[in-house]
Every structure is written in structure tokens, then in C-alpha cells.
SEKE-284206 format. One record per atom (N, C-alpha, C): residue number from 1; atom name; residue in one letter; x, y, z. Coordinates in steps of 0.2 Angstrom, whole numbers, m for minus. Atoms other than C-alpha are relative to their C-alpha. Example, Ala and Ser with C-alpha at 12.3 -4.5 7.8 and 13.67 -1.06 7.14 Angstrom:
BEGIN
PT guse fiza loti     X     Y     Z
PT    1    N    a     4    m6     0
PT    1   CA    a    62   m22    39
PT    1    C    a     4     6     0
PT    2    N    s    m4    m6    m1
PT    2   CA    s    68    m5    36
PT    2    C    s    m4     5     3
***
This chain:
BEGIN
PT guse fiza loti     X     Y     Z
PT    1    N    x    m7     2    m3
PT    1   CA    x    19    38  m117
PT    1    C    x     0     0     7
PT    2    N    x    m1     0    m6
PT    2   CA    x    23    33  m101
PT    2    C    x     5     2     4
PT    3    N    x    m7    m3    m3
PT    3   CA    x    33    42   m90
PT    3    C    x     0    m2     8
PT    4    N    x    m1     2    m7
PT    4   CA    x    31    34   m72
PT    4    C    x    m2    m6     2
PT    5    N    x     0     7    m1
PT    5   CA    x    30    17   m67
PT    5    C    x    m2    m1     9
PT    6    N    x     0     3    m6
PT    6   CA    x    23    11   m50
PT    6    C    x    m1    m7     1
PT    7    N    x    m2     7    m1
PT    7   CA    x    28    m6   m44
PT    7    C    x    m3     0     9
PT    8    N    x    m1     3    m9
PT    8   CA    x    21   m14   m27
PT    8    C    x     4    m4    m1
PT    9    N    x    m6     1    m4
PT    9   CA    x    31   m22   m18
PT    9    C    x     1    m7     4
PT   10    N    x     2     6    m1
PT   10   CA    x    26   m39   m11
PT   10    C    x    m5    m3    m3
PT   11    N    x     3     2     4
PT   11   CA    x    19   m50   m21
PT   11    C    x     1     0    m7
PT   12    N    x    m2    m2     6
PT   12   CA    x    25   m40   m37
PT   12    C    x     7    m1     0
PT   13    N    x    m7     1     1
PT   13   CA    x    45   m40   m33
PT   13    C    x     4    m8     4
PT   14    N    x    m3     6    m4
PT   14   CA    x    46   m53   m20
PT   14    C    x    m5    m4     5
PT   15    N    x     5     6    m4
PT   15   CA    x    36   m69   m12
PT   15    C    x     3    m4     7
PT   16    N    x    m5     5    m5
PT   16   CA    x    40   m77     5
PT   16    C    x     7     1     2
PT   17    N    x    m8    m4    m4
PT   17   CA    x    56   m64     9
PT   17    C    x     4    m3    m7
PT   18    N    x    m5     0     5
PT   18   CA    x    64   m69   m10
PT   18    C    x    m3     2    m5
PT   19    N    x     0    m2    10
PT   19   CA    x    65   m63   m28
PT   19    C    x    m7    m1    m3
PT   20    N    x     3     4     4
PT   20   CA    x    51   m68   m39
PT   20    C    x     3     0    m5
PT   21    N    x    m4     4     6
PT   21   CA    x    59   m75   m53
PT   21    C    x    m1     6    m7
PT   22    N    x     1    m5     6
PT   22   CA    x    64   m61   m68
PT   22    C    x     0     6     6
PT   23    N    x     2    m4    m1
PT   23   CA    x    60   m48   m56
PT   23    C    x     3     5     1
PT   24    N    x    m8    m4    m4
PT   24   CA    x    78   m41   m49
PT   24    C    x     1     3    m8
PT   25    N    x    m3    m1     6
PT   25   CA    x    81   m41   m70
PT   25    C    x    m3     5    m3
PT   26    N    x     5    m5     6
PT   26   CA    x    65   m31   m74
PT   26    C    x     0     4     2
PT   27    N    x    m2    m7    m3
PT   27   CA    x    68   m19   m61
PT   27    C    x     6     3    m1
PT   28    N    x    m6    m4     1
PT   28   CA    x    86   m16   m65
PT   28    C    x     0     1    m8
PT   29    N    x     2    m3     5
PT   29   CA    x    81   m14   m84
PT   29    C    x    m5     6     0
PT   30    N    x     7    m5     2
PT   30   CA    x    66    m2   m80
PT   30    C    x     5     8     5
PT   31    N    x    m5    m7    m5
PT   31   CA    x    79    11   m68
PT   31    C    x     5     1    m6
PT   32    N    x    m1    m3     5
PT   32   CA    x    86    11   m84
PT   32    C    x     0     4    m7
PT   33    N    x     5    m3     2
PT   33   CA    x    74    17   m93
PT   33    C    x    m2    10     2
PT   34    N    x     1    m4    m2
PT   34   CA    x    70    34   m96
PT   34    C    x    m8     5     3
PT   35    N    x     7    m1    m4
PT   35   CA    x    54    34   m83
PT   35    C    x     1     1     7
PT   36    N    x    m1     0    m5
PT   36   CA    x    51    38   m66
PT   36    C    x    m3    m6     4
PT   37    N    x     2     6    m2
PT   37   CA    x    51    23   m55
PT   37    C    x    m3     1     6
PT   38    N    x     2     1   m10
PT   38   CA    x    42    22   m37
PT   38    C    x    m4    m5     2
PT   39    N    x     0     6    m6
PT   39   CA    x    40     9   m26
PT   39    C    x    m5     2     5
PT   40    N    x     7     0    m3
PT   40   CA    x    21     9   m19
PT   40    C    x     0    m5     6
PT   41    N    x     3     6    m7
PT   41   CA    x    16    m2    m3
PT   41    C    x    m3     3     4
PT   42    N    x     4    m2    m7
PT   42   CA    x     2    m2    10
PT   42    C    x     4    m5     5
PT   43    N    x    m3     6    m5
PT   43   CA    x    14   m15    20
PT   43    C    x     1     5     7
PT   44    N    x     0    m2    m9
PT   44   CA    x    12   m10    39
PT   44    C    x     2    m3     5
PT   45    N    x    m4     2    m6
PT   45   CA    x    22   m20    48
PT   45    C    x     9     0    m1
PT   46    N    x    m5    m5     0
PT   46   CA    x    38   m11    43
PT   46    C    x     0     5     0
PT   47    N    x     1    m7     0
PT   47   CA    x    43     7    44
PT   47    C    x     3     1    m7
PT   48    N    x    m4    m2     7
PT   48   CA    x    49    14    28
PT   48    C    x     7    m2    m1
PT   49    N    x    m7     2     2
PT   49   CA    x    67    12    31
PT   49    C    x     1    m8     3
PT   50    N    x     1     6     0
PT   50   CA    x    64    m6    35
PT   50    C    x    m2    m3    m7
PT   51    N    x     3     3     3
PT   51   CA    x    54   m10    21
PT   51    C    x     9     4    m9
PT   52    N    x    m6    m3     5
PT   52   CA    x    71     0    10
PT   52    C    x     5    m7     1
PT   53    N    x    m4     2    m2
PT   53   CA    x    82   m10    19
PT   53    C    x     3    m7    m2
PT   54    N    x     2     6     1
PT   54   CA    x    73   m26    15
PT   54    C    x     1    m2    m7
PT   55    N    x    m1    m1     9
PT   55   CA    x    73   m22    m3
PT   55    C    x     8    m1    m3
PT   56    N    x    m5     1     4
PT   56   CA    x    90   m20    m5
PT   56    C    x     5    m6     2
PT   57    N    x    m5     6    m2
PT   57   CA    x    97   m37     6
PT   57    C    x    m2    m3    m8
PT   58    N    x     0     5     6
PT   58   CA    x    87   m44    m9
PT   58    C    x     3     3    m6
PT   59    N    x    m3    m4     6
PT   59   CA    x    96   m34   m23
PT   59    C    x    m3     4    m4
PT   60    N    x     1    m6     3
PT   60   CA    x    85   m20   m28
PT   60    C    x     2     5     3
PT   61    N    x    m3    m8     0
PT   61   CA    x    91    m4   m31
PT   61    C    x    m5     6     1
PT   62    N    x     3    m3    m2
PT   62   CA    x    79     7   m22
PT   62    C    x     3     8     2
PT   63    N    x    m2    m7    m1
PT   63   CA    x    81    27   m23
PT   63    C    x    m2     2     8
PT   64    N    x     4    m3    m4
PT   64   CA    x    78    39   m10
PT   64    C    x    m7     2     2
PT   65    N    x     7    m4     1
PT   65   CA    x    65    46   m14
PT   65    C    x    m6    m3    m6
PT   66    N    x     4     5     2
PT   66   CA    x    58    32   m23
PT   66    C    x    m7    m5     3
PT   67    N    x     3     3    m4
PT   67   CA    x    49    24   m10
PT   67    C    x    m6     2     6
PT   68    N    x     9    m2    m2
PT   68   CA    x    30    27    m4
PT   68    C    x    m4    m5     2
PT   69    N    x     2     5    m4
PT   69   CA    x    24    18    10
PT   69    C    x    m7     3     2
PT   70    N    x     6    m5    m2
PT   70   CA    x     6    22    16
PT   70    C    x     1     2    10
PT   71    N    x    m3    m4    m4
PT   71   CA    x    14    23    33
PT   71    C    x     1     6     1
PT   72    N    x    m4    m4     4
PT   72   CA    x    24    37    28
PT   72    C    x    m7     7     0
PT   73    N    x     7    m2     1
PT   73   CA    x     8    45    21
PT   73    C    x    m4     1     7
PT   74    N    x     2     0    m7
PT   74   CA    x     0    44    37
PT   74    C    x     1     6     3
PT   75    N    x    m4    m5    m5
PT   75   CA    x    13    52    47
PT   75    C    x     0     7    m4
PT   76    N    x     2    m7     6
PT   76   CA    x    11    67    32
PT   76    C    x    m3     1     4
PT   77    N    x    10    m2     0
PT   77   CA    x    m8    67    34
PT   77    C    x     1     2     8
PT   78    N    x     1    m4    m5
PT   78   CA    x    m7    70    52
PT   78    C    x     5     4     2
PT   79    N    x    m7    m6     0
PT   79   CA    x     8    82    52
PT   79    C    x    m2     6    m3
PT   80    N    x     5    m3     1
PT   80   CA    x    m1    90    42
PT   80    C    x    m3     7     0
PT   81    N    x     7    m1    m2
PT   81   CA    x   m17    93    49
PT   81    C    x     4     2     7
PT   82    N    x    m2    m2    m7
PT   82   CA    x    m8    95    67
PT   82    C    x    m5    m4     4
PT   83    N    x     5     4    m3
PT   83   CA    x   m18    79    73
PT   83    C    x     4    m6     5
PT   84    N    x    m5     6    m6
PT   84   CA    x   m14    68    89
PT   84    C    x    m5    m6    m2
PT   85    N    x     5     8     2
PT   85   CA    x   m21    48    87
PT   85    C    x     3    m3     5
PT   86    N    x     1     8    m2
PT   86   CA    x   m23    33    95
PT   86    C    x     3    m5    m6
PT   87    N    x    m3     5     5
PT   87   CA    x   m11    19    85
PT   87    C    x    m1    m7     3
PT   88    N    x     3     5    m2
PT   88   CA    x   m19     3    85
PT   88    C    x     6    m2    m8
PT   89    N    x    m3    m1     9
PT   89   CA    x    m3     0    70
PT   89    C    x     8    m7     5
PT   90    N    x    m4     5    m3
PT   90   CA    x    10   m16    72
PT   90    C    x     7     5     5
PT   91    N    x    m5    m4    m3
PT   91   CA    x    26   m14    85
PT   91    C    x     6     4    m3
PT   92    N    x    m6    m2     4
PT   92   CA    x    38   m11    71
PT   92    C    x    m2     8    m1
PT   93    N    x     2    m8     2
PT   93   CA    x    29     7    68
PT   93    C    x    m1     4     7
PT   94    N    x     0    m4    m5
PT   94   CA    x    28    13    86
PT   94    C    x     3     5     0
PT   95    N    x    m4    m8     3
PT   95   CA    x    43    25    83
PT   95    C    x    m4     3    m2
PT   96    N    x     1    m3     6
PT   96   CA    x    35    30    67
PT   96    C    x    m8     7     4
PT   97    N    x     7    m4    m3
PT   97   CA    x    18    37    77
PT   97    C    x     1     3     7
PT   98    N    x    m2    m3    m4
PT   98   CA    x    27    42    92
PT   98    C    x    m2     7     3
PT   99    N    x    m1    m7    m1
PT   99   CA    x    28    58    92
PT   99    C    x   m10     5     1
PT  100    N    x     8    m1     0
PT  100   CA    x     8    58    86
PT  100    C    x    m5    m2     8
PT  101    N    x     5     4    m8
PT  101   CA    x     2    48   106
PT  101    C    x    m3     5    m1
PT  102    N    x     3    m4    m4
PT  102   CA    x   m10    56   114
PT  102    C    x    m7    m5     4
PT  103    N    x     6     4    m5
PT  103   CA    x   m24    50   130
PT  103    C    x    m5     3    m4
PT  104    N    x     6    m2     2
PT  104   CA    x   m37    61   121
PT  104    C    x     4     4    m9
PT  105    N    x    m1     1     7
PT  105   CA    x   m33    58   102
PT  105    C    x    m7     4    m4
PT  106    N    x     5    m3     6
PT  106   CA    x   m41    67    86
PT  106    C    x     0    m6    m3
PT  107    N    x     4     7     7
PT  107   CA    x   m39    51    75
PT  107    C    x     2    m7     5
PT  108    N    x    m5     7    m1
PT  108   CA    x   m36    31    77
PT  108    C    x     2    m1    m6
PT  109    N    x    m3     2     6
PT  109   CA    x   m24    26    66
PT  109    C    x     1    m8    m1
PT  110    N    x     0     8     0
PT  110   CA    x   m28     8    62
PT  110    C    x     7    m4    m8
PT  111    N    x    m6     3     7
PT  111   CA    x   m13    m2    51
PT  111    C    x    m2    m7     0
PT  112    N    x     1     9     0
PT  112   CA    x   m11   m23    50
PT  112    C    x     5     0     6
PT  113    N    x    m3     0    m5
PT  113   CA    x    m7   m22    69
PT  113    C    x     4    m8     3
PT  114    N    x    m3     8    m2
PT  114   CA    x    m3   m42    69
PT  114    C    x    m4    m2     7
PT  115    N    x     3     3    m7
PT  115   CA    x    m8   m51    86
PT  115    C    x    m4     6     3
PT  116    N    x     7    m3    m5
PT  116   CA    x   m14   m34    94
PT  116    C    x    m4     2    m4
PT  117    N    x     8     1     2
PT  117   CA    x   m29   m36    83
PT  117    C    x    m4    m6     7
PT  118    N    x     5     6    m4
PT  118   CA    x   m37   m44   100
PT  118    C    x    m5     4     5
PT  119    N    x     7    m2    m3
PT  119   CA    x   m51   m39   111
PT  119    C    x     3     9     3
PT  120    N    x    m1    m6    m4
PT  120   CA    x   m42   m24   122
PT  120    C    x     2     4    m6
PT  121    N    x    m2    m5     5
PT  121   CA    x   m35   m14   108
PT  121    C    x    m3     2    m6
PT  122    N    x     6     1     5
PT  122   CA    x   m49   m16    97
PT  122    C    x    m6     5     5
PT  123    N    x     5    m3    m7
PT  123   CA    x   m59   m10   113
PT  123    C    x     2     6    m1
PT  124    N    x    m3    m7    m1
PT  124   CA    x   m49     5   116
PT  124    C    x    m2     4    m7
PT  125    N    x     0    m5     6
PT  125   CA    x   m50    11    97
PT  125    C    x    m7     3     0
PT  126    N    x     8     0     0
PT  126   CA    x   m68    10    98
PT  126    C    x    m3     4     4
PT  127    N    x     1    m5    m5
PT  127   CA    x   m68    19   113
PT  127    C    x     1     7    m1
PT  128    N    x    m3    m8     4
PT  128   CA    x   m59    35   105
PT  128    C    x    m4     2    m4
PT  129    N    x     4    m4     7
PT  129   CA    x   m69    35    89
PT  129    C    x    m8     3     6
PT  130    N    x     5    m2    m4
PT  130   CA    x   m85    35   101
PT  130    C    x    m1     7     4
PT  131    N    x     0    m6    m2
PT  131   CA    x   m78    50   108
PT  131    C    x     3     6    m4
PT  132    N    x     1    m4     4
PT  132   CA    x   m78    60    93
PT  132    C    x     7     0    m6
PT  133    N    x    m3     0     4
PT  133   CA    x   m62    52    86
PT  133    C    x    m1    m1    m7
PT  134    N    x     0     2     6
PT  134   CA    x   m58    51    66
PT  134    C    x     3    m8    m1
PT  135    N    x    m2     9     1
PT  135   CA    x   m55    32    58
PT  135    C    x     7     3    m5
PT  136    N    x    m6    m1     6
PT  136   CA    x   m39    35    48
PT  136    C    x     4    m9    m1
PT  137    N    x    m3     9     2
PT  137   CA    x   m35    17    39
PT  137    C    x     8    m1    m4
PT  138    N    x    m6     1     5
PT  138   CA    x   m17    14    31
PT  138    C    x    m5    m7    m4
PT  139    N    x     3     6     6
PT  139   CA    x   m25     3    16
PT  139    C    x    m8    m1     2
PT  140    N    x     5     5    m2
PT  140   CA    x   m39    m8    17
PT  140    C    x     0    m6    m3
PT  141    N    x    m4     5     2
PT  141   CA    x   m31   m23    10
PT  141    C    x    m4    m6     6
PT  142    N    x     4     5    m2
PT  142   CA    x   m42   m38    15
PT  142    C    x     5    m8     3
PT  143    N    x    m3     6    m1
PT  143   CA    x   m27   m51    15
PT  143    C    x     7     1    m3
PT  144    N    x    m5     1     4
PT  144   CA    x    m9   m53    10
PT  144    C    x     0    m8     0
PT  145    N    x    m2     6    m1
PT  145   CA    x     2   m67     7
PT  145    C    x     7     0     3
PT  146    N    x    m7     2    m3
PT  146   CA    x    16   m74    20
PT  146    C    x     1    m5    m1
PT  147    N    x    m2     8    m2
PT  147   CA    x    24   m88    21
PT  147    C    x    m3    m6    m5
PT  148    N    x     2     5     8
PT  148   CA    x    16   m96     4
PT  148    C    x    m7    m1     4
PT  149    N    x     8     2    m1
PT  149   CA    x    m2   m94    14
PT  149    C    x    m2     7    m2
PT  150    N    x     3    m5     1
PT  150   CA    x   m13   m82    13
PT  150    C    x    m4     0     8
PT  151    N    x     2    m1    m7
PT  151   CA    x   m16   m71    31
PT  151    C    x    m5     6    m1
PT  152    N    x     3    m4     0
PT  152   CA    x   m28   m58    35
PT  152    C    x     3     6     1
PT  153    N    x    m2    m7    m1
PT  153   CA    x   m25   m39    33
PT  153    C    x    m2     3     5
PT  154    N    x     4    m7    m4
PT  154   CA    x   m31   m21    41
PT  154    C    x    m8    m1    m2
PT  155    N    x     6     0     2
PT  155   CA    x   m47   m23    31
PT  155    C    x    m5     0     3
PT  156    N    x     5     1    m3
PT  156   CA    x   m58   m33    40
PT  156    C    x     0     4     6
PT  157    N    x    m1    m3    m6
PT  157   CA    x   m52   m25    56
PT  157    C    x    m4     7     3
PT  158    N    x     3    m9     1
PT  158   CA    x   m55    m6    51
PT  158    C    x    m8    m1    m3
PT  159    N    x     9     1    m1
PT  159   CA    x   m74   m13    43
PT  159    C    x    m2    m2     6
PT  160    N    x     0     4    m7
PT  160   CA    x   m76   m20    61
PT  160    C    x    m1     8     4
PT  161    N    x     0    m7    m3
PT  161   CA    x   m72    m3    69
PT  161    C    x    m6     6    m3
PT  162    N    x     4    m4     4
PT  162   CA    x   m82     6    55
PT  162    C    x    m8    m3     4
PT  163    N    x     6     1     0
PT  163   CA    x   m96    m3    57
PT  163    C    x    m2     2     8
PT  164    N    x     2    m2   m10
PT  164   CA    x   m97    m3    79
PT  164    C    x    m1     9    m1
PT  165    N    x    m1    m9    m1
PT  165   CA    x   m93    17    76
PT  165    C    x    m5     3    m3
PT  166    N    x     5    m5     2
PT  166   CA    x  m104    22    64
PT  166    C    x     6     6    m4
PT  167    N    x    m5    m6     2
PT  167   CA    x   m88    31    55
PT  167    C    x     3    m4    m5
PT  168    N    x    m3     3     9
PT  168   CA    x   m82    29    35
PT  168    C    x     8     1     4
PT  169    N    x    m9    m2    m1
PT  169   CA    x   m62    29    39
PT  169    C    x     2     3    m8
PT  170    N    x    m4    m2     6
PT  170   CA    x   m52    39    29
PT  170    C    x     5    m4    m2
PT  171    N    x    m6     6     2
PT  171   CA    x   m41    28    18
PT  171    C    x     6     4    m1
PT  172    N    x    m7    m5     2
PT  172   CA    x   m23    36    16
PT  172    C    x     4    m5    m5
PT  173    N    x    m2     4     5
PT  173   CA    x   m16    20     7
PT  173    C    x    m2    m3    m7
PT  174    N    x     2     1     6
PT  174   CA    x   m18    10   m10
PT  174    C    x    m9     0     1
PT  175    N    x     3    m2     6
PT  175   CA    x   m34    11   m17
PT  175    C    x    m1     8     1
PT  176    N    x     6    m7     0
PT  176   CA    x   m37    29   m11
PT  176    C    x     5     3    m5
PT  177    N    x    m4    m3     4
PT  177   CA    x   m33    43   m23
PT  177    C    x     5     4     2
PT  178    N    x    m5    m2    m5
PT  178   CA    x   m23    53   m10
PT  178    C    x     6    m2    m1
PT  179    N    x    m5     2     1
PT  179   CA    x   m12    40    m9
PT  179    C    x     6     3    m9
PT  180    N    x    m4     0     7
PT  180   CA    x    m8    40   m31
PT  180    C    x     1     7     0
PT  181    N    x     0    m8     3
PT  181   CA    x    m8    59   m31
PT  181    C    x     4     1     2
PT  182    N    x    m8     1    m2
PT  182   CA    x     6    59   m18
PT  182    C    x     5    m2    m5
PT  183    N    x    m5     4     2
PT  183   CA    x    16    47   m26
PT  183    C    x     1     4    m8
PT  184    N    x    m3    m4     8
PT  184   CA    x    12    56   m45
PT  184    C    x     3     7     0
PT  185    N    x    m3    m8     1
PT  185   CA    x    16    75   m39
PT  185    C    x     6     0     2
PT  186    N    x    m6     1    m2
PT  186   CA    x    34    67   m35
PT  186    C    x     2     1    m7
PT  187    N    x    m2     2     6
PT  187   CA    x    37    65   m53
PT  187    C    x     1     6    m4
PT  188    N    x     9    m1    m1
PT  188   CA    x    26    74   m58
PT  188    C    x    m2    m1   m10
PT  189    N    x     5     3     7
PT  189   CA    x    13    68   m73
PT  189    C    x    m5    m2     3
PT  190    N    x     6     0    m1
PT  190   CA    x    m2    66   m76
PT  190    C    x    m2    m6     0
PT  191    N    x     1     7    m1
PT  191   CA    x   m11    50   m71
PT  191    C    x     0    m1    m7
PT  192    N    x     1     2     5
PT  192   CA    x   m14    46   m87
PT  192    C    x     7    m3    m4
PT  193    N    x    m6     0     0
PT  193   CA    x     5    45   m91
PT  193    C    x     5    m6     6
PT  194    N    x    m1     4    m5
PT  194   CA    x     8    34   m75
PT  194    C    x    m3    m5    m3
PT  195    N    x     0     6     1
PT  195   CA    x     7    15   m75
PT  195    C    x    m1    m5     6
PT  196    N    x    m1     3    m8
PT  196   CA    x     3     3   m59
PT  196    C    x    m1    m5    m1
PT  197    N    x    m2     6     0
PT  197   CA    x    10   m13   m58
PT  197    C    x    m3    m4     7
PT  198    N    x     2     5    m7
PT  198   CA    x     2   m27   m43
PT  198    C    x    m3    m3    m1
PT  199    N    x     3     7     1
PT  199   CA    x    m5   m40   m38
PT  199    C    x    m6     0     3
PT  200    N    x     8     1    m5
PT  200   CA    x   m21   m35   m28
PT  200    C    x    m4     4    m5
PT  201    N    x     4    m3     4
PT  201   CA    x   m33   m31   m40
PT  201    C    x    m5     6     1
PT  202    N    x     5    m4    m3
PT  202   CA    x   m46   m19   m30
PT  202    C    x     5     5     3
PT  203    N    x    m4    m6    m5
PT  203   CA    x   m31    m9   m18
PT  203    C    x     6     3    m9
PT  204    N    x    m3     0     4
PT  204   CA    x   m18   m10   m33
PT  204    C    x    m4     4    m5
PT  205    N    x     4    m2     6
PT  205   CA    x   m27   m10   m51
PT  205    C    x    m5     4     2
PT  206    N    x     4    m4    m1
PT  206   CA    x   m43    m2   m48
PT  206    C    x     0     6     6
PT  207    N    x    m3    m5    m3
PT  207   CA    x   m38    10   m36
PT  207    C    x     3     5    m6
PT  208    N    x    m4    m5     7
PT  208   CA    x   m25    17   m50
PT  208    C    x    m5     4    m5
PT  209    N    x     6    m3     8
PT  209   CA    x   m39    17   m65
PT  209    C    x    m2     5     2
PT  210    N    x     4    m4    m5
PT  210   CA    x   m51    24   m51
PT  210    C    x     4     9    m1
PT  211    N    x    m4    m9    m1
PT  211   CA    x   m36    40   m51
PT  211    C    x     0     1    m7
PT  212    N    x    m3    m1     5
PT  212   CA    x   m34    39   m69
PT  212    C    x     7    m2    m4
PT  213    N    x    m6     2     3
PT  213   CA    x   m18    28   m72
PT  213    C    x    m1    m5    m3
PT  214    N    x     0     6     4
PT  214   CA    x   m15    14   m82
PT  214    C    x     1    m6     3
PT  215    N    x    m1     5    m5
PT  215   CA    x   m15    m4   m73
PT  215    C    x     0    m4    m3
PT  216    N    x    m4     7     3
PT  216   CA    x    m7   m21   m75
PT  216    C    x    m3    m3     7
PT  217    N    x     1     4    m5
PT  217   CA    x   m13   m35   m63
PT  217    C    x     5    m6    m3
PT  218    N    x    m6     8     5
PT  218   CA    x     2   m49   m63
PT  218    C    x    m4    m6     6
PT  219    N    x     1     6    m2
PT  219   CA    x    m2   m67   m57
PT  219    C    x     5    m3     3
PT  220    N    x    m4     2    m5
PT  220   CA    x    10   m67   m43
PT  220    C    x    m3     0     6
PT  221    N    x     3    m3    m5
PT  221   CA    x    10   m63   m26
PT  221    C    x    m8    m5     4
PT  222    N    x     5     4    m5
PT  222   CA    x    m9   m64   m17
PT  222    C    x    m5    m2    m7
PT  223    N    x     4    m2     6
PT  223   CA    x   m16   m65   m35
PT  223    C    x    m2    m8    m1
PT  224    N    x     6     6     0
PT  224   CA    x   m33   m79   m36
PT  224    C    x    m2     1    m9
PT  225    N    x     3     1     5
PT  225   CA    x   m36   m85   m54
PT  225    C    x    m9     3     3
PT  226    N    x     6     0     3
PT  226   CA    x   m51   m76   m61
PT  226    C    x     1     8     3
PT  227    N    x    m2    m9    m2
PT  227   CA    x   m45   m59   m51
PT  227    C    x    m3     6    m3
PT  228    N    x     3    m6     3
PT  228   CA    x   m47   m48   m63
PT  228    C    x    m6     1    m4
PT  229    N    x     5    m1     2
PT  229   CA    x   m63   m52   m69
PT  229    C    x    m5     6     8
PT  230    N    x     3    m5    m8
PT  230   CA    x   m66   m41   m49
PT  230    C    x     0     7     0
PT  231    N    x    m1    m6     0
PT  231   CA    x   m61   m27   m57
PT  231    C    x    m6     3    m6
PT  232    N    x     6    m4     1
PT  232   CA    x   m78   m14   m59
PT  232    C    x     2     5    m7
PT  233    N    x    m3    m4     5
PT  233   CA    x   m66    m4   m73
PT  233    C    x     1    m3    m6
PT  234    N    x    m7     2     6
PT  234   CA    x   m60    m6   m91
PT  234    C    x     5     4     1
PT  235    N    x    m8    m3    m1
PT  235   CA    x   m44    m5   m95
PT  235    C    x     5    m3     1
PT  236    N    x    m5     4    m6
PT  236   CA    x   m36   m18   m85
PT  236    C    x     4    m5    m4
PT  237    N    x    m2     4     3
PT  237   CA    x   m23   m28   m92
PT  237    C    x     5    m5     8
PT  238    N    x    m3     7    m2
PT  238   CA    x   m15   m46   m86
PT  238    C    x     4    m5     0
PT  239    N    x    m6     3     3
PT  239   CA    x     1   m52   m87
PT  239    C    x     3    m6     6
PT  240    N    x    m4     5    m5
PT  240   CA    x    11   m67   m80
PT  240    C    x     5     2     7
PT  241    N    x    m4    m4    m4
PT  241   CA    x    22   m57   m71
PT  241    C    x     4     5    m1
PT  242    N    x    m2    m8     3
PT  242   CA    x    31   m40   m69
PT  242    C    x     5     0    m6
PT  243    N    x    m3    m1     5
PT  243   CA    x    43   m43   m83
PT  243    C    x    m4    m2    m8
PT  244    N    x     6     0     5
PT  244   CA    x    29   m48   m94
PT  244    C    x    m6     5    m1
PT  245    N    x     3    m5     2
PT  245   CA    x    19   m34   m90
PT  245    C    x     4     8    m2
PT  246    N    x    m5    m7     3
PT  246   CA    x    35   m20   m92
PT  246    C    x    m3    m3    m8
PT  247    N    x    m1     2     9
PT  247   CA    x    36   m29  m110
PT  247    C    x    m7     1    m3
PT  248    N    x     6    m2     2
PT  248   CA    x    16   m27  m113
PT  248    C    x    m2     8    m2
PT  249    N    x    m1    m9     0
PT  249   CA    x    20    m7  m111
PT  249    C    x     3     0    m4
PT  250    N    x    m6    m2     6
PT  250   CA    x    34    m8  m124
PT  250    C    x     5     3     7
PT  251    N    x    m6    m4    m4
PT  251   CA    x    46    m4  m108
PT  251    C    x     5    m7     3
***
């Protein structure tokens, strides 16, 4: 029986800043439903209460404490730990890591910085891990989709830093299991009871199985025919989209 549903968030509810088609109907049938719902995202170029905000112009009904950003996460993890960083992370999240600055940082915090992905602030990270900084990555998402194209993520940036550094980054967003365990002890149930709906087959679906949940890849979003042949697990099921995979689960 499934008692928790997690839904990404671009590319599973919404494409190109609107609705994907069914999707407003199948989330307000499944908040219906007697399951706990939560609302996943590695998205890094909003803060939490942006990416809320953004949710509900479009007409989702998004709880409080529904919503688990790997941002969010982050700002946890070193809160924590009681760790200062280096944020190589878009300008929308500079509030969000504020408080964490510092000249001689314990981590770098690498997110999908946008443009300052360029020579100096790429420099500077590299320069802190070399002095004994940790790599702490929001995601490792190789790509989204804006604008009906497909753009590059955090992914490649943070292998680029790893590899110059000589340092594995700790993941805090989708595929690590950190992130699912937060998001399950909110509920709380056992992965096996949980359900993860998205469209990135590696950070999404295989990440979840990886924890023990149950996974849907839909054919929205950044999702490439042949996808879920990429995923190294059984188990993986394939729906046309989130209202097709609610109804695959009997929900």
C-alpha cells in the first residue's frame, strides 16, 4: 500500500512556466487521497518560498511542509554540522546561504549558478577545495528543460570541480539517499511504501529505487525516448504522464 507520493516539480507538474496538461486535476485528486504528498525538487535557481510561490500562481495547492527543495537541504546539512562555505549557487539563493559566507569556508556549495558558471567563480571554488575545502553539490542533474530547449545543469560543473580537485562531492539533492530519507522521515514510512514520480530517470527514478521506493518515469518534461531503458534497476515503470502514472498505482 502506498502511503506517500513524491512528485517533481518541473517537467512532472509544469513545462515552460505552465500546467502540463491533467496535471493541476491529478494533483488535486491525489491531496485528496488518503497519502502523504510532497513536492521534491533539485531546482536551484529559486529559494524555497519562490519555487512555493511559483506553484501556486499556477494553481497548485502546495502545503507547508509539503515542499523539499535540495536547497533547503543544504542550508540543513550545514546548519547542522556548524559549517561555513563558499556558494558558487544562482543570485536568487544568496539570502538562502548568507548567513553560511565565509573568506576561509569548510565547504563549496556548488547549485545551477546560471552565467556565474564562468572562469572566475569556477577559479575561486577550486581554489577553497584545494585548501582543504569539502565539495557539497545540490543535485547532479546533467540538464533541464527551459523554454522548450533543453539547458545544462549543476552536473557537469560539479564533475569539472571534482575532477581539477581530486574530491567526490557530497550530493545533498535527488539521486542521493539523504535527500529521500529527509523527505520519508517527514511522513514517516518506509521507502517501500513511498512512490516517486519524475521525469529524470537517473536523479528521479533510480535514485528512489536506489533508497528503496517505488518509481514512475512520465514522458514529460526533460524526458528522451528510450529513457528508461538508462535505468541500471528493476522495477521502473512508464507512464505518459502524471495522471497516467497516479492511475498505474490504483490512486
Amino acid at each position: 500500500m502506498i502511503k506517500a507520493v513524491l512528485l517533481d516539480i518541473a517537467g512532472v507538474l509544469y513545462d515552460s512556466g505552465k500546467p502540463i496538461a491533467g496535471a493541476l486535476e491529478a494533483v488535486q485528486r491525489l491531496q485528496r487521497r488518503p497519502v502523504a504528498v510532497r513536492f521534491v525538487t533539485n531546482t536551484s535557481r529559486q529559494s524555497p518560498p519562490q519555487v512555493a510561490i511559483q506553484l501556486e500562481t499556477m494553481g497548485f495547492s502546495v502545503g507547508p511542509k509539503q515542499l523539499f527543495t535540495a536547497p533547503g537541504a543544504v542550508v540543513a546539512y550545514l546548519g547542522d554540522r556548524g559549517l561555513s562555505c563558499y556558494s558558487l549557487v544562482h543570485p536568487n539563493l544568496d539570502e538562502l546561504f548568507r548567513p553560511f559566507q565565509s573568506t576561509s569556508p569548510d565547504a563549496v556549495v556548488v547549485a545551477d549558478a546560471g552565467d556565474r558558471f564562468d572562469y572566475s567563480h569556477l577559479n575561486k571554488a577550486f581554489q577553497y577545495l584545494m585548501q582543504d575545502a569539502s565539495l557539497i553539490a545540490i543535485g547532479d542533474n546533467r540538464y533541464f528543460r527551459k523554454d522548450g530547449e533543453l539547458v545544462l545543469d549543476a552536473g557537469p560543473f560539479i564533475h569539472a570541480l571534482s575532477y581539477a580537485a581530486q574530491k567526490e562531492p557530497v550530493v545533498i539533492g535527488k539521486p542521493s539517499e539523504t535527500f529521500f530519507d529527509i523527505v520519508l522521515n517527514s511522513v514517516p514510512c518506509s521507502p517501500a511504501e513511498a512512490l516517486m514520480i519524475g521525469d529524470d530517470v537517473i536523479a528521479d527514478c533510480e535514485g528512489a529505487l536506489r533508497t528503496g521506493l517505488q518509481a514512475c518515469l512520465v514522458r514529460t518534461g526533460k524526458y528522451q525516448p528510450g529513457d528508461e531503458s538508462r535505468c541500471g534497476l528493476p522495477g521502473l515503470l512508464c507512464e505518459t504522464n502524471l495522471d497516467h502514472a497516479l492511475k498505474a498505482f490504483g490512486i
